[in-house]
N, C-alpha and C positions, 0 to 999 in steps of 0.2 A: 610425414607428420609425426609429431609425439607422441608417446605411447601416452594413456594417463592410467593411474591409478588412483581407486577410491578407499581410501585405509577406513576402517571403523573403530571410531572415538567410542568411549565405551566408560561413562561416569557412575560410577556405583555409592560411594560413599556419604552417608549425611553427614553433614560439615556443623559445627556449632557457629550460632550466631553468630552474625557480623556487624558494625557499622560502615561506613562510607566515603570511603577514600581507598587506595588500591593497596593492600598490603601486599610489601616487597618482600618479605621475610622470607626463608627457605621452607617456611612452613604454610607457607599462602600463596606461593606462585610458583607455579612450574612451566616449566619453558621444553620445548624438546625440536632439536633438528627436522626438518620435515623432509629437505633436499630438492624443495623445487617453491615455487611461490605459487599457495592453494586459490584456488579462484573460486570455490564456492563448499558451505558449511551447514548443512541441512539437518535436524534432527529427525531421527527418526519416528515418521504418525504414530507409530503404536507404542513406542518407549521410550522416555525421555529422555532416562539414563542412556541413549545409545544415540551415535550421531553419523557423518560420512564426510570426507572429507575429498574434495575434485583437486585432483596434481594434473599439473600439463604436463610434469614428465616421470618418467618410473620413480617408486617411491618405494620405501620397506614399508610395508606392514600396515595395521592399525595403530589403533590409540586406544589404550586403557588409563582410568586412575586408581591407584590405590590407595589402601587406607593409610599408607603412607605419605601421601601428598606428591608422588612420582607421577610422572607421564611415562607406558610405554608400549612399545607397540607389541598391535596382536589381532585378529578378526580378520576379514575375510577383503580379498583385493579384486577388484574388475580392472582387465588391461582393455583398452580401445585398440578392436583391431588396426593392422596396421594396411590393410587393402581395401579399405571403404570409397576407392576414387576420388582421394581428395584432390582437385585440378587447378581451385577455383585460386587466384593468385592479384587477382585486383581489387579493390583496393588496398590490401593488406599481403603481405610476403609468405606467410604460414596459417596453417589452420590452429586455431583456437578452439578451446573450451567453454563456455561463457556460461552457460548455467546447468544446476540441477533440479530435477524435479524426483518426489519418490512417489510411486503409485501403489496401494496397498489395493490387492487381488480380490476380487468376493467368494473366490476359492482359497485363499489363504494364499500368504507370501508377498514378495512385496517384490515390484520390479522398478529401476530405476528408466529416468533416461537423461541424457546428457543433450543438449543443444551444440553443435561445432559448426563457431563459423567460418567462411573458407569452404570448408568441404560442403556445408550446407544441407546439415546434414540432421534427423533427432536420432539417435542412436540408443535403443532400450539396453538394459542386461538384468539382469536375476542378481538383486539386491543382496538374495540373503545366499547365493554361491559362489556370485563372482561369473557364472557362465552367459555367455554370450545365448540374446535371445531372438530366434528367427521369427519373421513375421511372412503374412504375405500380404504384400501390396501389389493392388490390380492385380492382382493372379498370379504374381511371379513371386518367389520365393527370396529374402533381401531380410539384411541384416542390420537395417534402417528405414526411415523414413526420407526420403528426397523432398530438402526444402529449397531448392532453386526452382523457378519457373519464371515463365515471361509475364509480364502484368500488362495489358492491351487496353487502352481506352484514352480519354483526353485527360491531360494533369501538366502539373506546373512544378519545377523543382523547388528546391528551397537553397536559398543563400544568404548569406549575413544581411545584406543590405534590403532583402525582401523578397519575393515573388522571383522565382528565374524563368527559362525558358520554359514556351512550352512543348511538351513531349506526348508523343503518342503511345510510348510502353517503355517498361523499364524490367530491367531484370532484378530479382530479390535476392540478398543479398545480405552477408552481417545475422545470420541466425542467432538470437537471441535469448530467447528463453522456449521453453514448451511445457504445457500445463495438459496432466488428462482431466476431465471433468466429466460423469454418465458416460455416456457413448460418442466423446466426441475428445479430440487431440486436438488443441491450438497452439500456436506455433505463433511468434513474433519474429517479424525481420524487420532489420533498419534501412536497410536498400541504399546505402552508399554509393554517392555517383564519386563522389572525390572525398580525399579524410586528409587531415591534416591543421594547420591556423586558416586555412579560408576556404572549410567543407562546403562540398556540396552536396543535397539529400533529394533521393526521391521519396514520394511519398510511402509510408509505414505501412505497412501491414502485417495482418494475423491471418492467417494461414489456418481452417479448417479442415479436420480426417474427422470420417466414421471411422469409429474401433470397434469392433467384434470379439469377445475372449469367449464367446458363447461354444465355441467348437475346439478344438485339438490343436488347433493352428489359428492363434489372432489373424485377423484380417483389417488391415486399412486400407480407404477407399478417399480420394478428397471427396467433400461433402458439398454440400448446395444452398449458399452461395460458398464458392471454393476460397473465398478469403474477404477482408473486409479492413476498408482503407482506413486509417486511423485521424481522429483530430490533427496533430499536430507529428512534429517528423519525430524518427529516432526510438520506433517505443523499444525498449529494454528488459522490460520486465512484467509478466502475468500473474495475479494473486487470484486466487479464490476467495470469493466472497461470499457473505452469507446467500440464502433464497437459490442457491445456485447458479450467481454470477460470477464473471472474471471480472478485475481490472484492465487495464492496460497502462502502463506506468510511461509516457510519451516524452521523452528527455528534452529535446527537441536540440538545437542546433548547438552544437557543444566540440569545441576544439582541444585539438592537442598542446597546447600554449599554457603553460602556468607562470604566471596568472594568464585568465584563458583571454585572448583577442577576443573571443567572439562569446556572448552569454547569450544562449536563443531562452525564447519562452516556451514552456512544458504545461501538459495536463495531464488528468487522468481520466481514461474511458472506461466508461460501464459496460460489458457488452453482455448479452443475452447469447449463450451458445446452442442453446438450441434454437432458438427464433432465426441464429446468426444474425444480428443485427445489433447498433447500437444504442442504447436506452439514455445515455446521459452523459454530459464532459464537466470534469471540476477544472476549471483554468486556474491555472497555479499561479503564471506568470512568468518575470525572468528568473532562471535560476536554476534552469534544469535540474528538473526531481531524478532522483538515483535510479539507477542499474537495476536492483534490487527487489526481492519482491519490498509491499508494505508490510509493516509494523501493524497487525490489528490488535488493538486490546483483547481479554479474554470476555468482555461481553460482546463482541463486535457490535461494536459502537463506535471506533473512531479508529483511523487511519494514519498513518504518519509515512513520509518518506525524506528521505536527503537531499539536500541540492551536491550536485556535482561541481559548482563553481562557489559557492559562498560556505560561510561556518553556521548554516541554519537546519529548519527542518520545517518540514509544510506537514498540514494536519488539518482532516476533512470530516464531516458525519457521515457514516455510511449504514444508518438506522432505515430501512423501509425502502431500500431500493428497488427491492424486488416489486415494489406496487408502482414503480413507475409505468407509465405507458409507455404502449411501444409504438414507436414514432414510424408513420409512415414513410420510409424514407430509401433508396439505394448504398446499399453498405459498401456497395463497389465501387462508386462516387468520392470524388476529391469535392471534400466539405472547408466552408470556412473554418479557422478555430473559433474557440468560444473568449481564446486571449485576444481577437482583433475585432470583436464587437460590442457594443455595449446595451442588447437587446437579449430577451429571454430564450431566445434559437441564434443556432448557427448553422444555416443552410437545413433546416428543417431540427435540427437535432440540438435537446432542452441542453441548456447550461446553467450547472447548479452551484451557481458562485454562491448561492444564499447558505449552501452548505459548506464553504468553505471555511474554516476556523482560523488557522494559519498559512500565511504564503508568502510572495514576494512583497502585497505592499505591509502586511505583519505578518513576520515570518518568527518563528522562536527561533533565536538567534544564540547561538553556542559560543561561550567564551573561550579564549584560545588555548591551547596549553599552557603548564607553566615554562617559561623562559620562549615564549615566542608571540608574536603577534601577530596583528592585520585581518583582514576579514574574508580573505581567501580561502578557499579552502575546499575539500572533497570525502563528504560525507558518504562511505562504504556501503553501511547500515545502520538501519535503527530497531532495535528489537523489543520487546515489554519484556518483564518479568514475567512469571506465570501468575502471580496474584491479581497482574493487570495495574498495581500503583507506584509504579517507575515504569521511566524506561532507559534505555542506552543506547549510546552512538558511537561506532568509530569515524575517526576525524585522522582519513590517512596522510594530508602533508605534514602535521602536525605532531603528528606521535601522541596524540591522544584519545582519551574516551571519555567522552560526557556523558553523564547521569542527571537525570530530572525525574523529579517528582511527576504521578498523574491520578487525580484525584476520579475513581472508579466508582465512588458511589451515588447509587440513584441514580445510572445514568438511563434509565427505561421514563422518565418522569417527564412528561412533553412540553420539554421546553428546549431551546435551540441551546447546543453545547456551547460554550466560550471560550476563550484562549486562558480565561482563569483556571481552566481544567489543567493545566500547568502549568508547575512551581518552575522555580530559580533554577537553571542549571549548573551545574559544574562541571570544568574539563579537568581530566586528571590525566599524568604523563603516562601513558600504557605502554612506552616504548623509551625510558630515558636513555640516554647516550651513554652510562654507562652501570655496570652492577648484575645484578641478574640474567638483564635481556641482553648485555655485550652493546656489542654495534649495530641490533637491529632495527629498523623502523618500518615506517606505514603500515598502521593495523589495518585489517582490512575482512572480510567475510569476520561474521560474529554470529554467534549464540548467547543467549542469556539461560544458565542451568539450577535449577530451584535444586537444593535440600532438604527445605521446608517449605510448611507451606505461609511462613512471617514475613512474604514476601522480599524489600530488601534485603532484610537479615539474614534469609536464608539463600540466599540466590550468588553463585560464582558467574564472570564472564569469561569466555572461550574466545580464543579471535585466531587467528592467523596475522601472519606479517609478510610482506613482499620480499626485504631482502636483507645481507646480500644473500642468504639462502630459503630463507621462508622457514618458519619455526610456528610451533603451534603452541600459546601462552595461556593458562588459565592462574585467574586471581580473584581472592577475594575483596570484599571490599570493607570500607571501614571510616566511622562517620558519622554525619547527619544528614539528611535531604532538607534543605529548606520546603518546606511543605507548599502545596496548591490547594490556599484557600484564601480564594478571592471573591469580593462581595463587591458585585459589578453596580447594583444599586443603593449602596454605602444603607444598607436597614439592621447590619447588624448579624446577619443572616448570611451566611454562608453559599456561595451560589449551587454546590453540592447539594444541601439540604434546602435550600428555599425555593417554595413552590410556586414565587413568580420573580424569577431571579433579575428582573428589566424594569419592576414596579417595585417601588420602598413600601414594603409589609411589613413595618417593623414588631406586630403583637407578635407573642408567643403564648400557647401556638399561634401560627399565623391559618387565618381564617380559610376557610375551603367548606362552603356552602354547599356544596353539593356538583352536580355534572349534568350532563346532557340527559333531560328528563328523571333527573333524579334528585335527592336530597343526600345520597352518599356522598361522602368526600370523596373524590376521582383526582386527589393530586395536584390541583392544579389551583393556586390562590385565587380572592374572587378576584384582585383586580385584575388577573389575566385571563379571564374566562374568557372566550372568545368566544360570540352571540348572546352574551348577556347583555342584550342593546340598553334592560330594563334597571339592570345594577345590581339586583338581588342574589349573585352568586352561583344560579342555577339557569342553563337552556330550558325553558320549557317553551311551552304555547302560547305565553304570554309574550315572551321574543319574537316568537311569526308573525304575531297579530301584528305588532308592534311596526314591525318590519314591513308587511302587508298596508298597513294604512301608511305607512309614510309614501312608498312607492306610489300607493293608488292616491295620494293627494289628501287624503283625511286631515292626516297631521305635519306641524311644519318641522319636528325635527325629533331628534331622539334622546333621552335621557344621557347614554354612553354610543354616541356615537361612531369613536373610534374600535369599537369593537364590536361592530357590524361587518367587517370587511376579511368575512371567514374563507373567502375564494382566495384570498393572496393577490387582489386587484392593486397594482401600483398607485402607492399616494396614501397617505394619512385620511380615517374615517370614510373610505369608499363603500358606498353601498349602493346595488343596483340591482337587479332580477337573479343575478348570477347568484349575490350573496344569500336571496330567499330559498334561490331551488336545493342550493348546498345545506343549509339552513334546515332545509325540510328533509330532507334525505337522513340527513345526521341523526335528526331524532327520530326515524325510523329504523337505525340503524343502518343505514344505506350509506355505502362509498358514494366520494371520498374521505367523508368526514371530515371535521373541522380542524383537527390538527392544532397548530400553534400560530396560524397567521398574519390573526388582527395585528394593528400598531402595536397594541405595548407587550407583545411575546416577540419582537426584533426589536434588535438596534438601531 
């Protein structure tokens, strides 16, 4: 196997504003030989200015900038031993590197680890030495994590055409990514039965360890339940999420063929890691979402990832998940996906397409470079700026980077996000054929680096490139964003700023009577108030009664009917026992609270 090395990129300088387009100038872009093609680009938790850089094969050095506008190397290097047992030789010829993750110590320090698949393997080291770190798992002394094992139980493969054989165990395979979170290691494999234009996939899983750094010597142990089968095949990539959840980022059936034969359907899973258990699937569709961790804005509020086969980007709410329930369900169970039904579960487990903003059937859809076309394409990453109001993508067949607008204000304001939350895109040549960057192409692994905090203005992007040697590019930018402000109910109003972005309020201000048992403004215009059966702009007592005599027969209907239906009952103006008891809860303050569900807070 390759040896790898991890150079440390190392950004010091504030840079003077920018606008928006890639300045090629010798004074805006620096390019530097890397000597191998980096597979993953991670900033460092605790400093921004400092970054890491994953080589599959030996590399010099770090990465510095200086105030010079040079790149060069310097900082500290981890080689991957070269006696880890790598055996593993099907479906793929060599062991790979596939992701990073960096774990910051509650004793200080920060230790890295590396995903290898092939040898199937997570392999930690000491971030800030370079030294190799022992662990002990199950009571033996090891210089990794072992992520091969046999998976036992009933399951069905995956193939283009649908549903495959069924099989009673499969071995894991295709190591992934691996995420620490508290006291617990998860681990993604993709479990490849065949790879190529007419793969075939066992079912995904994430793979559970108890961690220990409580004592002298970490200790990993697998955990209980020891892994947990994912929605849909392929998953790729683990993010941390707020509340203390993972994603799981599930590609799902995706070939080696450009343009690909085969485009399978993707989601993304919630999952609960200490529950071990899964809380929720966003079904994307076709279009398999990236590699990648997600994009979360800096309010985490909203999500974004790549498709692997199209020039788009999917984009989800991930506000309040941690208050999902947890679904009674077996996590070690091959479940329907949430992309082959059209019912509010899949095999016990919620599906939260109502959260979904962008996807396959409206996906933001990225223009192509300049001098190329069609709509194929392979989305690396997507990253935010740090202000949170852009974000960027690499667009590896294409040699370029796209920038869009993302309008981050008010987004705590309880109303459903929209795809007006962003602007116009543009793709810019991050890789021309020729000047600067020579002959290189496919950007790929990306960072977004703030110098201010003017957001675009102040912000460079970092990438990598594949080949023919892999070089390490930063540039600024320089421009305009066509901005993301879009007014979904044509009042005038702004959907950022208006406080019922789905009902035409066109006064200004626009009116907000008051909230649940109150006469405060709470945000939320009257005509969306949801349990204002009465229209007066506030929940009070006079809603229950309201609500109370229509059920018990008193009365034959309601003032504002469609906004009775505070449970999220399917169908236009539903109101039944469900909507009273939630109704009363509410104004006691008692979960789950009404939320944004009536008719006019959706589309």
């Amino acid at each position: 196997m390759s040896r790898a090395s991890l150079p440390l990129l190392l950004l010091l300088l504030p840079l003077e504003a920018m606008a928006l387009t890639l300045q090629t100038g010798s004074e805006a872009t620096d390019t530097l030989p890397l000597v191998c093609a980096g597979s993953a680009l991670e900033t460092h938790p605790q400093n921004p200015d400092r970054a890491f850089i994953v080589c599959p094969a030996a590399g010099a050095g770090g990465i510095t900038i200086t105030p010079g506008m040079s790149i060069e190397f310097s900082g500290v290097d981890y080689f991957l031993p070269g006696d880890l047992n790598c055996s593993e030789s099907s479906p793929f010829t060599q062991g790979t590197i596939t992701n990073l993750f960096l774990d910051p110590l509650s004793g200080g320090g920060l230790r890295g680890w590396l995903a290898t698949s092939n040898c199937e393997l997570a392999v930690p080291f000491d971030a800030e030495t370079g030294d190799d770190l022992w662990i002990l798992y199950q009571g033996g002394l090891r210089r990794s994590v072992p992520t091969k094992r046999t998976i036992s139980g009933s399951f069905l493969t995956y193939v283009d055409s649908g549903a495959g054989d069924a099989i009673s165990s499969f071995a894991t395979n295709l190591t992934s990514d691996v995420v620490r979170i508290g006291n617990y290691l998860l681990v993604a494999t993709s479990n490849f039965a065949l790879a190529g234009s007419n793969p075939v996939l066992n079912p995904g899983t994430v793979l559970r360890f108890l961690i220990d750094d409580s004592g002298a010597q970490t200790e990993i142990v697998p955990a209980l339940p020891p892994y947990i089968v994912t929605s849909d095949p392929n998953p790729t990539a683990l993010t941390l999420l707020p509340g203390g959840l993972v994603a799981v980022t599930n590609t799902g059936l995706l070939d080696v063929a450009v343009p690909p034969l085969v485009t399978g359907a993707g989601s993304i899973d919630i999952i609960d890691p200490v529950a071990g258990t899964l809380l929720g699937s966003f079904p994307l569709g076709a279009g398999n979402p990236g590699a990648r961790s997600l994009a979360v804005d800096p309010t985490e509020s909203v999500a974004v990832t790549g498709s692997h086969t199209f020039r788009q980007l999917f984009a989800f709410d991930i506000r309040g998940l941690e208050r999902l329930p947890r679904p009674s369900i077996d996590p070690m169970l091959q479940r329907p996906s949430c992309n082959d039904v059209i019912g509010a579960e899949a095999g016990g487990l919620p599906c939260l397409r109502d959260r979904v903003i962008a996807a396959a059937a409206n996906p933001i859809v990225l223009p192509p470079a300049p001098g190329t076309s069609g709509a194929a394409g392979f989305i690396v990453e997507a990253r935010y700026g740090a202000s949170g109001d852009f974000l960027a993508a690499t667009s590896f067949n294409d040699g370029g980077l796209a920038v869009l607008a993302f309008d981050s204000r008010n987004l705590e304001l309880p109303h459903p996000l929209l795809p007006s939350r962003f602007g116009a895109a543009q793709t810019l040549a991050a890789t021309p054929p020729s000047g600067i960057f020579g002959t290189e192409c496919c950007p790929g692994p990306m960072l977004v680096h703030a110098n201010s905090a003017a957001g675009v203005d102040g912000s460079d992007v970092v990438w990598l490139t594949l080949g023919p040697t892999g070089i390490v590019s930063r540039a600024r930018l320089a421009g305009a964003l066509p901005p993301a402000s879009g007014d979904w109910d044509a009042d005038g109003v702004e959907d950022a700023l208006d406080n019922c972005p789905l009902e035409p309020n066109p006064v200004l201000p626009q009116t907000d009577s008051g909230g649940i048992d109150s006469e405060e403004p709470d945000g939320v215009g009257d005509p969306c108030q949801c349990g204002d059966v009465d229209g007066d702009g506030k929940v009070l007592e006079s809603d229950v009664s309201a609500l109370r005599e229509l059920l018990a027969g008193i009365t034959d209907a309601l003032p504002f009917p469609e906004k009775c239906n505070v449970a999220g009952a399917p169908g236009p103006g539903s109101c039944d026992l469900v909507d009273l008891v939630v109704l009363t809860r509410a104004r006691a303050g008692l979960a789950p609270g009404l939320a944004q569900l009536c008719t006019p807070a959706r589309p």
